[in-house]
N, C-alpha and C positions, 0 to 999 in steps of 0.2 A: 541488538536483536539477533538470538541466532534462534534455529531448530532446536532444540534441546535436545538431548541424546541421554534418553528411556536408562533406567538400569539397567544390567544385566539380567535380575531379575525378573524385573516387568519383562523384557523380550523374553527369554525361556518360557516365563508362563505362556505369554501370548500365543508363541509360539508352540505350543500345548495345549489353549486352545482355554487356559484359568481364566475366568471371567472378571474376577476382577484385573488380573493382568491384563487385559485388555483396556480396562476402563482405565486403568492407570497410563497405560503408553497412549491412548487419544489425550487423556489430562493434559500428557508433557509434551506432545508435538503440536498442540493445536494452535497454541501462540502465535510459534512461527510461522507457523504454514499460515493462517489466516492474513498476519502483517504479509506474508510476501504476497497474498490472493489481491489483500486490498490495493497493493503498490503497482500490481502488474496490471487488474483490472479496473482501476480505477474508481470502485465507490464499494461500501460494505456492502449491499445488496448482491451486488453480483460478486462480491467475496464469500460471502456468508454458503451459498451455495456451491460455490467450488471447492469450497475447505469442508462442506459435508461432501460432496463427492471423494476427494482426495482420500480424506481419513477410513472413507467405507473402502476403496479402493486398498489404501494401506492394511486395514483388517483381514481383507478377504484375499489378499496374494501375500501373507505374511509369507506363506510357504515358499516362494520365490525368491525368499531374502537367504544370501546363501552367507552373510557373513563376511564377504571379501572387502567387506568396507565399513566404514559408521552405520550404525542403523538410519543415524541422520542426514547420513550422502546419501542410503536409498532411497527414505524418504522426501526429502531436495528432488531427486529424479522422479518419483511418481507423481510429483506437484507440478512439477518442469513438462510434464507428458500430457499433465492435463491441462495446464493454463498456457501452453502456446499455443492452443486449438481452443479454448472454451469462449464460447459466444456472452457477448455484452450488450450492455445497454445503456454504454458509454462510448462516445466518438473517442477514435484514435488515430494514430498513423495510417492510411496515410491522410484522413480526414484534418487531423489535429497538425498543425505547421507552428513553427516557431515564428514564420513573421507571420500566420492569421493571429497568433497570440499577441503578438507587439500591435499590429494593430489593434486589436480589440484592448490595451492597456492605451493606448494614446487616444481612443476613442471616449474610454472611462475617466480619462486623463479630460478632456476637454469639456465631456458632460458636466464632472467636476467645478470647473473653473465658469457655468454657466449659472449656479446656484446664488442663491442671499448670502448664504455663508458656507462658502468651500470649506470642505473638509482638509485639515492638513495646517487649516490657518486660527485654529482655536484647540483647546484638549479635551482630549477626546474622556468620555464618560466610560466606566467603565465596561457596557455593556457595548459599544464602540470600539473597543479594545478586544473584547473578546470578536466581536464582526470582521477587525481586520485580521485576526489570525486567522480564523477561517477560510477566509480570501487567499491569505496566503498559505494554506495548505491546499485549496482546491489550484492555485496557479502553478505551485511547484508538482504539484500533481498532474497538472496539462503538463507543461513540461515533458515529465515521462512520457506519458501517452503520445507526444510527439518523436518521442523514438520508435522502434519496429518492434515486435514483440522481442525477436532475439536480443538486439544489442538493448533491449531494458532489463531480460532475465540477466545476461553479464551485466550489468552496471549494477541492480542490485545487489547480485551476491556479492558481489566486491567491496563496494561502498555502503550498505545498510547491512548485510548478512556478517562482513568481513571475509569471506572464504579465501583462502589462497588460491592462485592462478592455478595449481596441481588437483586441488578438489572442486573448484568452481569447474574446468573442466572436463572434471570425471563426472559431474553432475548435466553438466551440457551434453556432454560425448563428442567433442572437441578437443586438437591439441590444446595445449597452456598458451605457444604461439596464436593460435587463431582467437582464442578466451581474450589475448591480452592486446590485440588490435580489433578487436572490437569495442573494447574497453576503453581504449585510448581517444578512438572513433568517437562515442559517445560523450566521454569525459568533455574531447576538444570542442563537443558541440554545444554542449549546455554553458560550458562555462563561459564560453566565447559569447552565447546570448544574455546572461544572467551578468554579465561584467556591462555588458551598453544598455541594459533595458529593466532591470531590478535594483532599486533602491536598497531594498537589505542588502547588498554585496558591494555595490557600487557609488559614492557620494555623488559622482555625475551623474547618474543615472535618474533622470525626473520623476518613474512612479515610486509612489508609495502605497501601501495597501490601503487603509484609511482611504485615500484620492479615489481607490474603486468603487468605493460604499455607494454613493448615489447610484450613479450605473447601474450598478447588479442590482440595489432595491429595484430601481427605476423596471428594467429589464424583467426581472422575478414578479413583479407587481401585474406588465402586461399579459405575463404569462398565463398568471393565475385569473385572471379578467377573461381569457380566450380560454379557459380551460387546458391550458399546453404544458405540457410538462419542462421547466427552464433548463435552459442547455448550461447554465454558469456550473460551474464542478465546486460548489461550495460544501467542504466537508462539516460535518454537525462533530460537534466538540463534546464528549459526553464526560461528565460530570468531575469521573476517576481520569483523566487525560487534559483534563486545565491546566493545573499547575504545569504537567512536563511541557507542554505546547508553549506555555507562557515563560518557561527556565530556556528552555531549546531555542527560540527564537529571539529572546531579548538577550542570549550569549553571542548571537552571532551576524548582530545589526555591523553591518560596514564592514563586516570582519573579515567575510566568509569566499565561500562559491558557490556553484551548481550542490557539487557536493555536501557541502555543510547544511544547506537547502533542504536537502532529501533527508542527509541525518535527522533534521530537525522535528520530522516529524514522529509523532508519539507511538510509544505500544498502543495499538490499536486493540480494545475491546471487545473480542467475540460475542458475539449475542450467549443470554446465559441460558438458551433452550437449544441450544448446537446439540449436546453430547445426549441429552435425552432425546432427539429426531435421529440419529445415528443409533444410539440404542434401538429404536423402534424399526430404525429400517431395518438392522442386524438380526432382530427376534424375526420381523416377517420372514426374511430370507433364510432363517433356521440356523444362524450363528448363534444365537443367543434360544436361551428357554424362556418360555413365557414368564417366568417370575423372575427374571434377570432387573429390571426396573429398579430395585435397591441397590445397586451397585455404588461403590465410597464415590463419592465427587473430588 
């Protein structure tokens, strides 16, 4: 996954102010920036609205782009600017702990074992199958969220983005030094939890995803009965994002770590009405003329 980096073209136009060059450089950076909106913030809802801010953000200060770097390190930076400060409506650090999450797995772990027929000891159907991925993209995504905002923006760009210690830091505003102990920080923490407490990575390790199902039914079930909105971080799998969830995570059963964990998860799908609400806001705001609407997708 990275940010994509706009032509040269597309920037000049934009930079000029060409309407479709505009619509082209949102096309190309939108990906990124959303997969990183979703990873930082934790569910597409509150992705989906940071990655329209970002991109109107990136539009309307194109003129501050002086060229001294990637379009797409400037970009990383005005993403990095908004989502270390942008409000959620997801628990995190310091709400979210890696031993509230072992417990709450040794909880689902026992709920489990109190059933007619425990999950883990028959095969699973295939709609089962798709329930434990989910699980396990909403747990490795606690996970995150049990880091601090900072050491999750390093650990992303490192491990999901790839950035080099030299641009991950020009994108932080940090030396490479302080990028690359933070980095380390976080590495040692997940993987150290994910090696005693995650079945994908670990053979001794007791849970399995599958073993969480009842639980979270169970849990999501009373929620919906009180009206509550469920606290379980279960991600919805959309359609175009099966297969890679399902290649990604049955590559790296026992195999893995923390890290291969987070790889695991999919290009994330932006809702496909993002770049027409950015349109719209850009015409109110008087970037765009009122017949801008047809602009190439």
């Amino acid at each position: 996954m990275k940010i994509a980096e706009p032509s040269p073209q597309h920037i000049a136009g934009a930079l000029r102010g060409e309407l479709i060059a505009i619509d082209g450089l949102i096309t190309s950076i939108q990906p990124g920036i959303y997969n990183l909106a979703v990873r930082m913030l934790g569910n597409r809802e509150d992705a989906a609205d940071a990655t329209q801010e970002i991109l109107l953000k990136v539009v309307t200060h194109l003129s501050s782009f002086r060229a001294e770097s990637a379009f797409s390190t400037w970009a990383f930076r005005v993403a990095k600017n908004h989502l270390l400060t942008a409000a959620t409506k997801s628990r995190e650090s310091p709400e979210v702990s890696l031993e509230g999450i072992a417990e709450g797995l040794a909880q689902g772990l026992a709920f489990n074992q109190q059933q007619l027929e425990p999950f883990g000891e028959r095969v699973l159907q295939p709609d089962e199958k798709l329930e434990a991925k989910q699980i396990a993209l909403g747990c490795t995504q606690k996970m995150l969220m049990s880091l601090d905002r900072d050491q999750r923006l390093s650990y992303l760009l490192d491990i999901v983005f790839g950035l080099s210690s030299e641009a991950a830091a020009s994108v932080l505003e940090i030396s490479p030094d302080a990028h690359r102990q933070r980095l380390s920080r976080s590495r040692a923490k997940l993987d150290r939890f994910t090696a005693q407490s995650c079945g994908l990575v670990s053979e001794t390790a007791a849970c399995r995803c599958e073993k969480q199902i009842p639980a979270i039914r169970h849990r999501n079930k009373m929620c919906t009965e009180k009206n509550l909105v469920p606290n379980e971080t279960v991600f919805v799998i959309h359609p175009v994002e099966r297969d890679e969830v399902q290649r990604n995570f049955d590559a790296i059963i026992r195999l893995g770590n923390a890290s291969e964990l987070i790889k695991a998860h999919p290009n994330y799908q932006a809702p496909d009405a993002m770049q027409q609400a950015i349109r719209s806001v850009l015409r109110i705001e008087g970037f765009l003329p009122s017949n801008a609407g047809g602009l190439a997708h």
